[in-house]
DOSE-306617 format. One line per field, with one value per residue (C-alpha): chain; x negated, y negated, z negated; residue in one letter. Coordinates in nm, 2 decimals, m for minus. Example, Ala and Ser with C-alpha at 12.3 -4.5 7.8 and 13.67 -1.06 7.14 Angstrom:
<rs>
kette = [A A]
c1 = [m1.23 m1.37]
c2 = [0.45 0.11]
c3 = [m0.78 m0.71]
rest = [a s]
</rs>
This chain:
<rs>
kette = [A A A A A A A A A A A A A A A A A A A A A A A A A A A A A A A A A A A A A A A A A A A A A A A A A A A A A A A A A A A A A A A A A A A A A A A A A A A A A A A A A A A A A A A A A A A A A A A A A A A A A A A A A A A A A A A A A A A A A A A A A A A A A A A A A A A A A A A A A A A A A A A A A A A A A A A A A A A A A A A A A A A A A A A A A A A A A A A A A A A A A A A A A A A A A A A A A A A A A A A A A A A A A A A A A A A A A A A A A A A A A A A A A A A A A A A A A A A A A A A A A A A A A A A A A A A A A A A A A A A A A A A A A A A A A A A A A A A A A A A A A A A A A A A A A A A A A A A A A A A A A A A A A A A A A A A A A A A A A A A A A A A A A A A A]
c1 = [0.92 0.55 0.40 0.15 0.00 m0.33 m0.65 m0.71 m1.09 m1.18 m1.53 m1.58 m1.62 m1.66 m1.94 m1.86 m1.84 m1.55 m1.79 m1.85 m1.53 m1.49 m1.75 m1.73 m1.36 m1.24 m1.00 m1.04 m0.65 m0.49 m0.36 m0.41 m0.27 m0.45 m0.33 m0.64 m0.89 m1.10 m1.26 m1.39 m1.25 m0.98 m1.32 m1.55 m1.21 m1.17 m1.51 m1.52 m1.18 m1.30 m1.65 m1.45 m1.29 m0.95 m0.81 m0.68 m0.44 m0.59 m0.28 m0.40 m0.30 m0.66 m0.67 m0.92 m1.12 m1.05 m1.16 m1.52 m1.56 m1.48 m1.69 m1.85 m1.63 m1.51 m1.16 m0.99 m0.68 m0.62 m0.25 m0.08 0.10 0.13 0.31 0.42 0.66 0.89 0.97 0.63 0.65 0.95 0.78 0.47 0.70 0.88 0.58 0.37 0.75 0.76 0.43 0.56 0.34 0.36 0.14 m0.04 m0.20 m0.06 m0.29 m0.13 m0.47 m0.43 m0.32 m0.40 m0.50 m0.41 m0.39 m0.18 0.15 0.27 0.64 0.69 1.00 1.29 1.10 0.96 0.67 0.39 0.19 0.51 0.61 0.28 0.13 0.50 0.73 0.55 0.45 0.78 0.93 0.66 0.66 1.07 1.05 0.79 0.94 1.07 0.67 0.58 0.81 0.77 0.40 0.43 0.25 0.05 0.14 m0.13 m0.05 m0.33 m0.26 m0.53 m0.60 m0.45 m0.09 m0.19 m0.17 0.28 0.54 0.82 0.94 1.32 1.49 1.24 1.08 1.00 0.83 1.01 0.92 0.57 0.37 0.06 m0.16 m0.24 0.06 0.23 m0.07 m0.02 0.34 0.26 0.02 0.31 0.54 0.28 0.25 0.66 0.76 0.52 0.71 1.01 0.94 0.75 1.09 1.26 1.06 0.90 1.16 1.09 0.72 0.63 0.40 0.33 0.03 m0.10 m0.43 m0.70 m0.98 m1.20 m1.37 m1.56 m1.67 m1.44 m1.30 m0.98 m1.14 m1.14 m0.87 m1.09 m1.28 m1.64 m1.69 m1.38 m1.63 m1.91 m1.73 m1.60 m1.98 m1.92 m2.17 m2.46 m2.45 m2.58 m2.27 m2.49 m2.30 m2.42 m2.46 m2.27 m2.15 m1.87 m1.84 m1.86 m2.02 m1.70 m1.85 m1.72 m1.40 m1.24 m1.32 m1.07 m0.76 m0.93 m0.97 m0.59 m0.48 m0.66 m0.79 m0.62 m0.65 m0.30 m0.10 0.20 0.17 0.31 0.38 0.11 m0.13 m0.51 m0.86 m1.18 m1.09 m0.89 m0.52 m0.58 m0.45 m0.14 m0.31 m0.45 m0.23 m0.50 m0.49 m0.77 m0.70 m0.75 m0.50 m0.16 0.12 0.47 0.63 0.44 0.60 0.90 1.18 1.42 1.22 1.08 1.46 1.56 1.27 1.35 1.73 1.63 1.33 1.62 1.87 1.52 1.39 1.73 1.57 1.58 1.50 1.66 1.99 2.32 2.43 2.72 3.00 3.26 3.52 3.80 4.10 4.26]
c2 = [2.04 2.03 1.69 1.51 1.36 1.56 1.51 1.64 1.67 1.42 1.43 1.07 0.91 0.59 0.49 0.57 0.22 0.11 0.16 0.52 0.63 0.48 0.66 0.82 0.65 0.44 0.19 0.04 m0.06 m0.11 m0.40 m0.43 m0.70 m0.73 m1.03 m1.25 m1.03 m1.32 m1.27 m1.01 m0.68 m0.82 m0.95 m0.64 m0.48 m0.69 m0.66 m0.28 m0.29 m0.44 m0.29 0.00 m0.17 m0.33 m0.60 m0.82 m1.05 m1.26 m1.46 m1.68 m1.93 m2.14 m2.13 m2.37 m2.13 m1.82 m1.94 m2.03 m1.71 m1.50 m1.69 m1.46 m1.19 m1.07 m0.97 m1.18 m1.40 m1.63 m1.78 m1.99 m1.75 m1.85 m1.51 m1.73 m1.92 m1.69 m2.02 m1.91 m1.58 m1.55 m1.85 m1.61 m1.29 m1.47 m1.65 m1.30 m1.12 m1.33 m1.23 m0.88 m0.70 m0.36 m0.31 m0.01 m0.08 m0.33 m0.37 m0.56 m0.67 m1.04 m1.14 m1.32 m1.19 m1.32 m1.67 m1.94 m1.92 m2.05 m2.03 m2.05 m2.06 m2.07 m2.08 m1.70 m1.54 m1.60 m1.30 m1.11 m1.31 m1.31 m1.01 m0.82 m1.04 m1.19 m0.85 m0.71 m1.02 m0.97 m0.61 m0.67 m0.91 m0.80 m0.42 m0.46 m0.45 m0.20 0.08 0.13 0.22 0.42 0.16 0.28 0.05 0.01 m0.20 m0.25 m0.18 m0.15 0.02 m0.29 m0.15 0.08 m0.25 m0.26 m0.13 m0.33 m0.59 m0.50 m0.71 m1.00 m0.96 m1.32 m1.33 m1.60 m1.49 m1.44 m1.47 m1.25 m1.27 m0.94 m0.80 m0.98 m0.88 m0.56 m0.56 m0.67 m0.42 m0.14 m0.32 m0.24 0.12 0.11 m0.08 0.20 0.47 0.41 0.24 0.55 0.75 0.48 0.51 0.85 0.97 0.66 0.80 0.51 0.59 0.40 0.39 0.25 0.25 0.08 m0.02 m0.02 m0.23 m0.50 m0.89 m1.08 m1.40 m1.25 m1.33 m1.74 m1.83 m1.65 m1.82 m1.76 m1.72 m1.45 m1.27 m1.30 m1.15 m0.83 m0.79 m0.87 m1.16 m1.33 m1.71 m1.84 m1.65 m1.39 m1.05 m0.76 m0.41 m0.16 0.20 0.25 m0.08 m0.10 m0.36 m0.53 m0.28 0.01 m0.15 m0.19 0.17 0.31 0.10 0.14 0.51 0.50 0.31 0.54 0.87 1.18 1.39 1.18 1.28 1.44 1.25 0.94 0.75 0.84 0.63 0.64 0.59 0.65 0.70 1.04 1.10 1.04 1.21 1.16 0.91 1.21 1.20 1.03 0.69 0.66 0.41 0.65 0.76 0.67 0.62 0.82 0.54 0.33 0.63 0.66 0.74 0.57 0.25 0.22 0.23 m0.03 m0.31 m0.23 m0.36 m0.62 m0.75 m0.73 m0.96 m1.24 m1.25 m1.21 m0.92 m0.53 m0.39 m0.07 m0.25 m0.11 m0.34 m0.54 m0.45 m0.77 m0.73 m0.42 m0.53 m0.21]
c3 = [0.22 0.08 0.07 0.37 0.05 0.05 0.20 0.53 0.53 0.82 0.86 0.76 0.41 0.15 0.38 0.69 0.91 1.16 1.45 1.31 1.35 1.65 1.81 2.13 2.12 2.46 2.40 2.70 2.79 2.40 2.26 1.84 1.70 1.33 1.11 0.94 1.22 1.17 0.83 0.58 0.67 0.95 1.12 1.13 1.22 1.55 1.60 1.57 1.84 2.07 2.10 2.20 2.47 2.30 2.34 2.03 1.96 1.56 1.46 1.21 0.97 1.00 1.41 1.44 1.17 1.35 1.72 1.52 1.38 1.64 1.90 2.11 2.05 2.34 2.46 2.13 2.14 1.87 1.78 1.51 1.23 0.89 0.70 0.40 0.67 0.82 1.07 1.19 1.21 1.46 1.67 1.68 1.81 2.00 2.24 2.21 2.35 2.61 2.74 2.83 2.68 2.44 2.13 2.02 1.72 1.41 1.13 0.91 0.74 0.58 0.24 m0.07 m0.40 m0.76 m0.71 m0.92 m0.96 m0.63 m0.45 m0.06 0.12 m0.12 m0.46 m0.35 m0.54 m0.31 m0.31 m0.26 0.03 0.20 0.17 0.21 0.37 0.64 0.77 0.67 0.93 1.18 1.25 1.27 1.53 1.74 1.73 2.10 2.21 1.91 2.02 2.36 2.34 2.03 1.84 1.52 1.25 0.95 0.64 0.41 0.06 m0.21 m0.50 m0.70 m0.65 m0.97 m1.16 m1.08 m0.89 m0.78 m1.07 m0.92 m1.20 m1.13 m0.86 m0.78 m1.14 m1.27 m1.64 m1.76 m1.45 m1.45 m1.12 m1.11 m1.21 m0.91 m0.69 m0.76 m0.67 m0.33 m0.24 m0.41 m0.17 0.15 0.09 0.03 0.36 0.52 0.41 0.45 0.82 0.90 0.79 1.05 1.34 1.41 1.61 1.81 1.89 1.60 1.31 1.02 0.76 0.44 0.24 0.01 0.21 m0.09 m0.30 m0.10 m0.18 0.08 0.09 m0.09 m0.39 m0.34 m0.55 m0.88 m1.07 m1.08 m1.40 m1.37 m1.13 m1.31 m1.64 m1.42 m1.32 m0.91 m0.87 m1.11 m1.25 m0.92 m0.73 m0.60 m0.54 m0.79 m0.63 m0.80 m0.78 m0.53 m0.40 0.03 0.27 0.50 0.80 0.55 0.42 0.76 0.86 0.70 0.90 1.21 1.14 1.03 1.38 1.66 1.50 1.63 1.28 1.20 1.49 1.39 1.07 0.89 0.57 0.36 0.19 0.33 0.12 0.24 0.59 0.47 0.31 m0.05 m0.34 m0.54 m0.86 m1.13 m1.46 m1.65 m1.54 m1.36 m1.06 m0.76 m0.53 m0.46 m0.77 m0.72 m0.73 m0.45 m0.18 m0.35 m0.11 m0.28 m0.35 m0.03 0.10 m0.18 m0.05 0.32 0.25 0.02 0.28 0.58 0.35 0.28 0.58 0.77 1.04 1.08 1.37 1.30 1.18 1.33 1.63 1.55 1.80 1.66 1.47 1.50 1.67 1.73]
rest = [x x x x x x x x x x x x x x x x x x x x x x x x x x x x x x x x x x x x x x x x x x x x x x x x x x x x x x x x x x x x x x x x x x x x x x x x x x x x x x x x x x x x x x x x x x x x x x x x x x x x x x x x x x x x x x x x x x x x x x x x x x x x x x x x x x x x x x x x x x x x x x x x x x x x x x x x x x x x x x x x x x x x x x x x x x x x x x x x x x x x x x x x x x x x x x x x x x x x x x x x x x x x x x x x x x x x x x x x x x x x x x x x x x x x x x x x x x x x x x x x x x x x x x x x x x x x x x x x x x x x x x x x x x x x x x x x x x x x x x x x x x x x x x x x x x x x x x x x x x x x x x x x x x x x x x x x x x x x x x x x x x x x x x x x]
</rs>
């Protein structure tokens, strides 16, 4: 079977915006649910929603922070969700479930970026449990609203998963912690839990995404020093942001998951990683940090993380139900 892998020539490109692809599109009626939808790219992408007539849910770790920014926003609901606490997680699903209402869109959009060693839950590598596990658990628990609408399910990656795969003998980098390393382990671990929950659900009407949004100044940089930034070249001495060559505004960086949640050019299709609001290319030979790496939609790894993110987080929604023990 040849691979989906391959661009599919979408009419849109690096600097297309969220509201140009969502041109001419009603969403008057959907529910998106997009984690952090209340700054840098999960903002313009709530913005850009509900323009076109959606409704969406923000849960957010800062609520207080989330109900400022989005002030004036129309058809936005904010609630409490911290994804580094799974206790928080399943008390989100569980209030949003008993609401009654199906989701159609899932952008799993927040996360944190090479900060300082720091360990959540039971001494877990943050990054890892954050940017993975918290969707991992959320998607999980809110799957009885996700399937019967035949929800699109977005997780953004970035082009940082070139910098590791999955660290499988060590994955909670208890030797040699390196910030990006572990970053880019995450964001391997987002394209990963898209596969293989694509593979899952798309007999269920359920389709699944991941992608880089870009290179944008956001407020995922905080935890990096300035004078980190200013020695990559991103901002001057007085924190001002340098233009440069490929980078996007936040308008451009969130077109590409809201392209990925409501365009019709992926219908039929699934599992594949996203850039520049089109199906990107598997990563050239040479090393150059474009494209998806084999082992980021690995079958076989994105099988491996879904067990071992079922066994941390203690749900799977696709589990087989437990029918007692045999007494015949």
């Amino acid at each position: 079977m040849p691979s989906e892998q391959h661009r599919i020539g979408s009419g849109f490109g690096a600097r297309s915006t969220a509201d140009d692809v969502l041109a001419g599109i009603d969403l008057t009626g959907k529910l998106a649910l997009v984690t952090g939808g209340y700054s840098g790219l999960g903002l313009e992408t709530t913005r850009a929603l509900t323009k076109a007539g959606a409704r969406v849910v923000v849960p957010a770790r800062r609520a207080a922070a989330a109900h400022e920014a989005l002030d004036g926003v129309d058809g936005v609901e904010v609630d409490a969700l911290d994804l580094g606490d799974l206790d928080s997680v399943r008390a989100f699903a569980e209030r949003f479930l008993a609401s009654g209402r199906t989701i159609d869109f899932v952008i799993n959009n927040a996360g944190i970026m090479a900060c300082p060693e720091t360990r959540v839950g039971p001494g877990w590598e943050a990054q890892f449990a954050t940017n993975h596990l918290g969707h991992f658990a959320l998607v999980n628990h809110l799957w009885p609203a996700i399937e019967p609408g035949g929800a699109r399910v977005v997780s953004v990656s970035s082009r940082g998963h070139h910098f590791a795969g999955v660290r499988w003998d060590d994955i909670d980098w208890r030797r040699g912690y390196d910030k990006w390393e572990a970053y880019g382990q995450a964001k391997t671990a987002n394209v990963l839990f898209a596969v293989h929950l694509d593979r899952l659900a798309r007999d269920r009407g359920v389709r699944a995404f991941s992608l880089h949004p870009g290179g944008i100044l956001t407020p995922l940089q905080r935890h990096l020093p300035r004078a980190e930034m200013v020695a990559s070249g991103w901002i001057d001495e007085d924190g001002n942001p340098i233009p440069q060559e490929g980078m996007k505004t936040p308008e451009q960086g969130a077109a590409t998951q809201v392209w990925a949640a409501t365009s019709t050019r992926l219908d039929g299709l699934g599992g594949v990683y996203l850039q520049d609001c089109d199906i990107a290319e598997p990563a050239p030979a040479d090393g150059e940090r474009t494209g998806v790496k084999a082992y980021a939609i690995d079958p076989g790894q994105a099988a491996r993380l879904w067990e071992l993110s079922a066994q941390r987080t203690g749900v799977n929604a696709f589990a087989a139900p437990d029918t007692g023990p045999d007494r015949s």
